[in-house]
N, C-alpha and C positions, 0 to 999 in steps of 0.2 A: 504494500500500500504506500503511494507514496506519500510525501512530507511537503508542506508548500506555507511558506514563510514568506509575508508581505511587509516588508518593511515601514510601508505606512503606516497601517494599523498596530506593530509595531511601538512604532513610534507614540502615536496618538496614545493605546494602553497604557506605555511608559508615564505619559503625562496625566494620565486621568491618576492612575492610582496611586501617584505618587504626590499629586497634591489633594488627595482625597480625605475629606474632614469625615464625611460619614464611611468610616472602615472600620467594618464590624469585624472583620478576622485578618488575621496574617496574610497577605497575598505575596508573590514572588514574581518580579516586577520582570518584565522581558527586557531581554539587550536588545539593544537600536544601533542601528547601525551609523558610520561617517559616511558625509556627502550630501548633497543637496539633489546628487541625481535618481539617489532612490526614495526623495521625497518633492516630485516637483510640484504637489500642490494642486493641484488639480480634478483630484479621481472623487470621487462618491465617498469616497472615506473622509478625505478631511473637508466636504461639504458637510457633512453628518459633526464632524467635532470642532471645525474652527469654528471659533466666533469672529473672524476678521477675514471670511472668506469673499475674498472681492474677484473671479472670474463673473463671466458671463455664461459659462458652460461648465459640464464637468465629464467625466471617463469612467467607466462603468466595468470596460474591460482591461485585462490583464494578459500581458505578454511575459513567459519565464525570460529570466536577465540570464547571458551566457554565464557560463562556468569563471571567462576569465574577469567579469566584470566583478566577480564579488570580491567584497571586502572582508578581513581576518578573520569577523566577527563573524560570520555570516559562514564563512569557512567552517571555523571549530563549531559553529553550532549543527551543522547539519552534516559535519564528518563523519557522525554514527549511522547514519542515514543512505551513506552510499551515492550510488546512481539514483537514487529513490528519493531525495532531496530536490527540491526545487526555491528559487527565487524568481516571484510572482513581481512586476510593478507596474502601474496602472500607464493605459496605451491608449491611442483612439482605434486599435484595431487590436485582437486578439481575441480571448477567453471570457465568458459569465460566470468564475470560476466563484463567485457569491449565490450564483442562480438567483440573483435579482427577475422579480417577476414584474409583471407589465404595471400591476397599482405600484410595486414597490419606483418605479422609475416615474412615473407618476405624482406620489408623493414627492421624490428628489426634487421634480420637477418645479412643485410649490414652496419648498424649500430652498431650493437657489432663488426662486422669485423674491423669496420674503427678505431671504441675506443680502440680496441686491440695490432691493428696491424699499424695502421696510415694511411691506406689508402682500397679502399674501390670499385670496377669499378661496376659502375651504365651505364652503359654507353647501356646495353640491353634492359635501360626502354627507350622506345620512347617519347619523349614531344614534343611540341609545343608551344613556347610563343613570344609573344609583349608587345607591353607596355598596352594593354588593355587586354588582354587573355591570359590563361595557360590550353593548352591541354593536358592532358596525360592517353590515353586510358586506359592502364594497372591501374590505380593508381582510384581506384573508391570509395574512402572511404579517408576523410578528415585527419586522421591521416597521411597516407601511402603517401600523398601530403606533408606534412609537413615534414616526415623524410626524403623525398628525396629534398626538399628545403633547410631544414640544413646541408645533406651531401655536394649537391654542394657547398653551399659557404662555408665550413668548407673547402673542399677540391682545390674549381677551382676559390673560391673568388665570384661566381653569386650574386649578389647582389637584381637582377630588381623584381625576383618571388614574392619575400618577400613582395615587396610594391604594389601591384595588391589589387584590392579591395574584399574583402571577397567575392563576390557573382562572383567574377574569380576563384580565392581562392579553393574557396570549394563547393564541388559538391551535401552537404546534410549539413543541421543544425550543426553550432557548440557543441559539446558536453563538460561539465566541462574540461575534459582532452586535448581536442582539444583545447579549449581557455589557458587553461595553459602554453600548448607548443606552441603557438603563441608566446606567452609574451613571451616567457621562449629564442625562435630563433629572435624575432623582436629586444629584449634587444642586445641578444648577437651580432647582425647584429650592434646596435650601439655604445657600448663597446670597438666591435674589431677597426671597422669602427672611432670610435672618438681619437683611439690612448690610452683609459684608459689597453685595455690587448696588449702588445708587439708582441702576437703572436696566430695564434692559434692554440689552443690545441687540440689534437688528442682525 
């Protein structure tokens, strides 16, 4: 089976859970690699975590980087790994190696609008929630849930989705990137919410 190591995400991990005030247990923080070429800034990943993501677009897919491009780090880590090692970085042509689905690119879609432009009308997906339930047909895949939890409250201040218990939450198994961006909108839900950021950021 093989092993596929995106140094953006990577990266991004590094910074969440290391400046993470809600960390409930010990976590083991990923190595990040040098270089600015394996983080140009651009992909669906760091649209999902910058807050100062100023493109017009973003990249979705993933091209593996040769053998001779990797750096030390990236060496020893995936040494044990063999031929069955890979470094993934975001391309405008390559792989869905997230299997991002059509709402999930969708949502991106409202989400580079909102980081662009400052505001964002969600207002066509249908939802449903209480304080024990969040319905929302359109939205069938755990990412596409999430991006639209962080629009609202970026945007209208909703606060309640956020705190629903995962098995409301989310419609299939967390995946590395899903739990990422839990952290990544739970943080920032108490951040804004405790008074440590002024405002929030578009």
């Amino acid at each position: 089976m093989p092993y596929i190591a995106v140094p953006e995400l990577d990266y991004h991990a590094f910074r969440i859970l290391f400046d993470k005030i809600l960390n409930d247990a010990p976590v083991r923080l990923p190595s990040i690699v040098n270089g600015t070429s394996f983080l140009p800034g651009d992909s669906f990943i760091d649209l999902l975590f910058s807050d100062t993501y100023s493109h017009n677009y973003y990249h979705y897919l993933f091209t593996p980087l040769d053998r001779g491009e990797w750096d030390f780090s990236l060496k020893i880590r995936l040494s044990p790994y063999g031929n069955a090692g890979y470094v993934y970085v975001s391309s405008e042509t390559g792989s869905n190696i997230f299997q991002l689905q059509s709402i999930d690119l969708q949502m991106l879609d409202f989400l580079l609008e909102y980081k662009t432009t400052g505001f964002s009308d969600t207002t066509s997906i249908i939802v449903y929630y209480d304080t024990t339930s969040f319905t929302a047909p359109s939205l069938v895949t755990n990412l596409s849930r999430l991006i639209y939890i962080d629009l609202v409250f970026m945007q209208n201040g909703i606060t309640d989705i956020i705190l629903l218990p995962d098995d409301a939450l989310f419609p299939n198994q967390k995946s590395l990137l899903d739990s990422l961006y839990y952290d990544y909108i739970l943080e920032k839900h108490f951040k804004l919410l405790s008074g440590i950021f002024n405002r929030m950021p578009p």
